[in-house]
C-alpha positions as CSV (number, residue, x, y, z in Angstrom):
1,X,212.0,209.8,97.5
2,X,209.8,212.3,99.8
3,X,206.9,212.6,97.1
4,X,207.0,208.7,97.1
5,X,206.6,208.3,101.1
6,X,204.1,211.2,100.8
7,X,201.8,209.5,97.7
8,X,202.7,205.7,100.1
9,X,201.4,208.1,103.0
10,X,198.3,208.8,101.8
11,X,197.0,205.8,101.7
12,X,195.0,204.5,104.8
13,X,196.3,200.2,104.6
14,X,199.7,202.3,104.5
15,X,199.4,204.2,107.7
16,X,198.0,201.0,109.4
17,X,200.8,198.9,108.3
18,X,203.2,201.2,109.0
19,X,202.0,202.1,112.9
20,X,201.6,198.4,113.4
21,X,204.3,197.1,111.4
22,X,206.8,199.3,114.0
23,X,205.0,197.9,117.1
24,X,205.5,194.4,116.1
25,X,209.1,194.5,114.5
26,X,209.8,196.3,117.9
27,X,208.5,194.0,120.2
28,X,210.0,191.0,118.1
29,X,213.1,192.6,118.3
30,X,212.7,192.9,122.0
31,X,211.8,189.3,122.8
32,X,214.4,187.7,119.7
33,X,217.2,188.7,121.5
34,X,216.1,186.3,124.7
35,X,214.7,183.6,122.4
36,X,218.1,183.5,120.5
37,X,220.4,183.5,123.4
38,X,218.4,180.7,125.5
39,X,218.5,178.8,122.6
40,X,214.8,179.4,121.5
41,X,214.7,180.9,117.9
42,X,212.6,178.4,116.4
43,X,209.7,178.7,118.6
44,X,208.4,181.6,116.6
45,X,208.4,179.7,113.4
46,X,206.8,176.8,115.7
47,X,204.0,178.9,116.4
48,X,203.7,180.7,113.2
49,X,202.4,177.2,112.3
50,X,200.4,176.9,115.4
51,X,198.9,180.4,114.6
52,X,198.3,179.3,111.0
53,X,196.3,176.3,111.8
54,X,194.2,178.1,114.2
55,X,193.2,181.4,112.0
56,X,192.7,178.6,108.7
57,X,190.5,176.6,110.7
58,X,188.1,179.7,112.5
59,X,188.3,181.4,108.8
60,X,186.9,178.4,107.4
61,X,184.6,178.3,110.5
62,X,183.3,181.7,109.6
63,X,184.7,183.0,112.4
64,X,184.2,187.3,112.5
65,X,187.6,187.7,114.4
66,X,190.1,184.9,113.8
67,X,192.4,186.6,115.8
68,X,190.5,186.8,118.5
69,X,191.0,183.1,118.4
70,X,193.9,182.6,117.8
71,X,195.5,184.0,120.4
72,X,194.2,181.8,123.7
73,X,195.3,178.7,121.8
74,X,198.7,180.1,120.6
75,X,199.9,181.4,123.6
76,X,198.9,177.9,125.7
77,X,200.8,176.3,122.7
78,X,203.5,178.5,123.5
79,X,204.0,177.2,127.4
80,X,203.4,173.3,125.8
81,X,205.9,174.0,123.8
82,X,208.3,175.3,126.9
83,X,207.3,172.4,128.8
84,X,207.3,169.5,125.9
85,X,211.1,171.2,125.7
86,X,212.1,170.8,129.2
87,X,211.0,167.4,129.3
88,X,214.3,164.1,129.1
89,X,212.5,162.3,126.7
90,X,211.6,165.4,124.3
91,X,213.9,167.8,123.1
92,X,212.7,171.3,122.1
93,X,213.0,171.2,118.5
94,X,211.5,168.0,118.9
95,X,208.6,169.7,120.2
96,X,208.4,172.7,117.8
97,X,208.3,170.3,114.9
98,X,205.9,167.9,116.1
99,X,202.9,170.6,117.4
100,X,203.8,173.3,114.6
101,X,203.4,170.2,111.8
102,X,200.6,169.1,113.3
103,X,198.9,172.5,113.8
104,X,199.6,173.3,110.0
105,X,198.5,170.1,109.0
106,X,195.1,170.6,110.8
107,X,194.9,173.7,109.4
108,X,195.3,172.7,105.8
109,X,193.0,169.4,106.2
110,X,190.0,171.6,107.7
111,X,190.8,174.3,104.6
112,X,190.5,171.9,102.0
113,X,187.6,170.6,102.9
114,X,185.7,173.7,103.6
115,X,186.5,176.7,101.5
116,X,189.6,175.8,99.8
117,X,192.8,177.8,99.4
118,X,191.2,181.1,99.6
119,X,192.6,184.4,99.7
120,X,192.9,185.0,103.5
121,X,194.1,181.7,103.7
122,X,197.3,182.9,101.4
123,X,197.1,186.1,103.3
124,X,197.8,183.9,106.7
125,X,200.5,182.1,104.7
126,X,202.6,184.8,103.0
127,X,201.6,187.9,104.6
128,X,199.4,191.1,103.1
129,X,199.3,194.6,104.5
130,X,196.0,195.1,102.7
131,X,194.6,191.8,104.9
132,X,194.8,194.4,108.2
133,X,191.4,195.6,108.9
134,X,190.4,198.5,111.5
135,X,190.1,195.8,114.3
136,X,193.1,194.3,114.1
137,X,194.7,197.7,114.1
138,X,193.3,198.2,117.2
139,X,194.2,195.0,118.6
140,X,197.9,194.9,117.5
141,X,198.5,198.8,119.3
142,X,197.4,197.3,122.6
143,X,198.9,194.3,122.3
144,X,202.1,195.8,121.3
145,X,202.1,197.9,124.2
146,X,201.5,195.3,126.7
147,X,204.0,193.5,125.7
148,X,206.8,196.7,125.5
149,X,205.6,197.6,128.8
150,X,205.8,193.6,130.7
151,X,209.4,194.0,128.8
152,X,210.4,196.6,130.3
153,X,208.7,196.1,134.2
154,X,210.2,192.9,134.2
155,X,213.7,194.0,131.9
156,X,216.1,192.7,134.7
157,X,214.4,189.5,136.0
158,X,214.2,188.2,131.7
159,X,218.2,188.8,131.9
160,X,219.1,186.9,135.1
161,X,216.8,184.3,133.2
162,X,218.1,184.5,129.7
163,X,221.8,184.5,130.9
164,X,221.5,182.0,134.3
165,X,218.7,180.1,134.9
166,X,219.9,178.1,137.7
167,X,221.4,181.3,139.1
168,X,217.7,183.1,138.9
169,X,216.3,180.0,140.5
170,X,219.2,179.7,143.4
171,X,218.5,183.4,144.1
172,X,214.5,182.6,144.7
173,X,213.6,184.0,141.1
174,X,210.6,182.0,140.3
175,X,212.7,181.5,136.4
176,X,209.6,179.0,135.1
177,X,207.1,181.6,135.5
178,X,209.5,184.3,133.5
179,X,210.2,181.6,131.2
180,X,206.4,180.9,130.0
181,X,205.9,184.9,130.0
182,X,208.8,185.0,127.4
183,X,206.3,182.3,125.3
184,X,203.6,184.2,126.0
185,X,204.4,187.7,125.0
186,X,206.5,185.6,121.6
187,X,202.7,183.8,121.0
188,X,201.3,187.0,121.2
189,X,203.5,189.0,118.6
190,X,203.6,186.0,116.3
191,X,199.9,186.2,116.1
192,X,199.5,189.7,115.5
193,X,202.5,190.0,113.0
194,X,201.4,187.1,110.9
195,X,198.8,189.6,109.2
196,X,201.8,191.3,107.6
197,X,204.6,188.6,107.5
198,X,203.4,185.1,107.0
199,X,204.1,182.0,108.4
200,X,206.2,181.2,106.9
201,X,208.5,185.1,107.4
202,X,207.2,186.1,110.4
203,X,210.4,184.2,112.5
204,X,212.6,186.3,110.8
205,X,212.1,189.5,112.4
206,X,212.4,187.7,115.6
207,X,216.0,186.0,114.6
208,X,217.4,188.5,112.0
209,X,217.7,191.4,114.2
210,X,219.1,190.2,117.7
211,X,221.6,188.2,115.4
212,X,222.9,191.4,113.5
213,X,223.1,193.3,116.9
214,X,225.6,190.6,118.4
215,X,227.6,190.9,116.2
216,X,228.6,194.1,117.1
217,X,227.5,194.4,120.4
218,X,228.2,192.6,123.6
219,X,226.5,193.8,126.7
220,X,222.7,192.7,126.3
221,X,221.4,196.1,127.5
222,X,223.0,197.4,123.8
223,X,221.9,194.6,122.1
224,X,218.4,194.8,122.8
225,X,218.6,198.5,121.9
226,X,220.9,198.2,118.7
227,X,218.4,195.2,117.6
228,X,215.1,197.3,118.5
229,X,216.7,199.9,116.4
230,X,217.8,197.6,113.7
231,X,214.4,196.0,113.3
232,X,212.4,199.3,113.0
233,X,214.7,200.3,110.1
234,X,214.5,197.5,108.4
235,X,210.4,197.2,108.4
236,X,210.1,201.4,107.3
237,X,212.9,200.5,104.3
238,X,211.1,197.3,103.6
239,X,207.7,198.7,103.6
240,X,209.0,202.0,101.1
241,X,210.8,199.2,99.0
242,X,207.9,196.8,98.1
243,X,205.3,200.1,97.7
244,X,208.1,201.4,95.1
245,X,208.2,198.0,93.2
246,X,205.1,196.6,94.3
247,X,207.4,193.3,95.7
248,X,205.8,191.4,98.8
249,X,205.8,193.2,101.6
250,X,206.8,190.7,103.9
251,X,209.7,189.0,101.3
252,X,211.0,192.6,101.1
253,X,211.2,193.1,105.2
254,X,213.1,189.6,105.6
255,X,215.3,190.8,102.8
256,X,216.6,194.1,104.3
257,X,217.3,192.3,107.2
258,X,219.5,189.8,105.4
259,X,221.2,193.0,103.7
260,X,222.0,194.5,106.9
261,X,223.2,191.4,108.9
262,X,225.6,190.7,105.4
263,X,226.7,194.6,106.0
264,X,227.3,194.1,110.0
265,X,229.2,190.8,109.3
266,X,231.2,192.2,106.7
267,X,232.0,195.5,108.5
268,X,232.8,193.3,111.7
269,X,235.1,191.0,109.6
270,X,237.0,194.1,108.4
271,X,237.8,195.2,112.0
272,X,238.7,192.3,113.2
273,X,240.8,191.7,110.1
């Protein structure tokens, strides 16, 4: 096992996935446990689409820096989305479906009619660690770390907002403006993470891990923790996995996850038994 993560090591598409890889499943870790308890789980898989449409349709454009891109127009998505939600007339998953289906549709159209289904195109879909170039390196590390570090500034004012929103509000929190920096830093790791994961994985990383923690866990401070932990673990097996049977790399992530959750739930049933 410790010649294989050596030989994996060696490799430079390695390193970068696995620095990156650890940033993003961290920070998705970080913001799923919010999403999932306010209810808003599916909005990464809403802007997965959103983020699909956007890096098809500058790809096809011969844009240098899709990502560049995409992330403007995903995280504005990402407060429409918030705001489409809180309106009477239109629930949220309402919402999600109608702008993510759109987005992919536009996305797909503007493909076919330009370059086709290409490679990066099925890189944007289902995820490729060899589709991370030395720029987007760069731009997921900072990325990553703003979003860790608004986490973490603003830890306590994201919990009165996750748990009480009329609470936060009553008690002069501005909650809206919290709420659509939740979107934004989710837009933002969607985007960056889709390299790796896929649309179509990516909201797994987001879900999987604050799900597994809760079922152990019960204060949020540990469950944020125990799912940043949890997350980490299960990209670093993942990753070793699909380089040792040359599986998907982003298939193999969401399937460690399920592994552990099964294990968590089971062990949980047991002492409860």
């Amino acid at each position: 096992m410790v010649q294989t993560v050596i030989e994996m090591m060696s490799h430079t598409f390695i390193q970068r996935a696995v620095l990156v890889g650890s940033l993003v499943s961290l920070c998705a870790a970080l913001l799923g446990v919010t999403l999932v308890l306010k209810r808003y789980s599916m909005i990464g898989d809403g802007l997965s689409h959103v983020g699909f449409g956007v890096l098809t349709i500058a790809t096809a454009l011969g844009a240098t820096s899709p990502l560049y891109i995409a992330i403007p127009i995903v995280a504005i998505s990402a407060i429409v989305l918030l705001k489409t939600g809180n309106n009477g007339k239109i629930k949220s998953d309402s919402s999600i479906a109608l702008i993510s289906s759109s987005a992919l549709a536009a996305g797909v159209a503007v493909t076919s009619i330009t370059t086709g289904m290409n490679t990066d195109v099925c890189n944007f879909m289902f995820g490729s660690i060899l589709a991370m170039n030395e720029g987007d390196v760069y731009l997921s590390l900072v990325i990553s770390i703003i979003v860790t570090i608004l986490f973490i500034i603003y830890y306590r004012k994201l919990f009165l907002v996750t748990f009480d929103e009329n609470f936060a509000i009553a008690s002069g929190l501005k909650a809206k403006r919290y709420t659509s920096l939740i979107a934004v830093l989710t837009a933002l790791v969607i985007v960056i993470g889709m390299r790796m994961m896929g649309v179509m994985l990516i909201s797994s990383i987001i879900i999987f891990p604050a799900l597994t923690s809760m079922l152990v866990f019960k204060s949020y401070k540990k469950v944020v923790i125990s799912s940043a932990i949890i997350s980490v673990i299960s990209f670093l097996i993942g990753i070793y996995l699909s380089y040792l049977y040359n599986i998907s790399t982003g298939a193999t992530i969401v399937l460690v996850n399920l592994t552990i959750f099964v294990l968590f739930y089971i062990i949980e049933k047991i002492k409860n038994y």
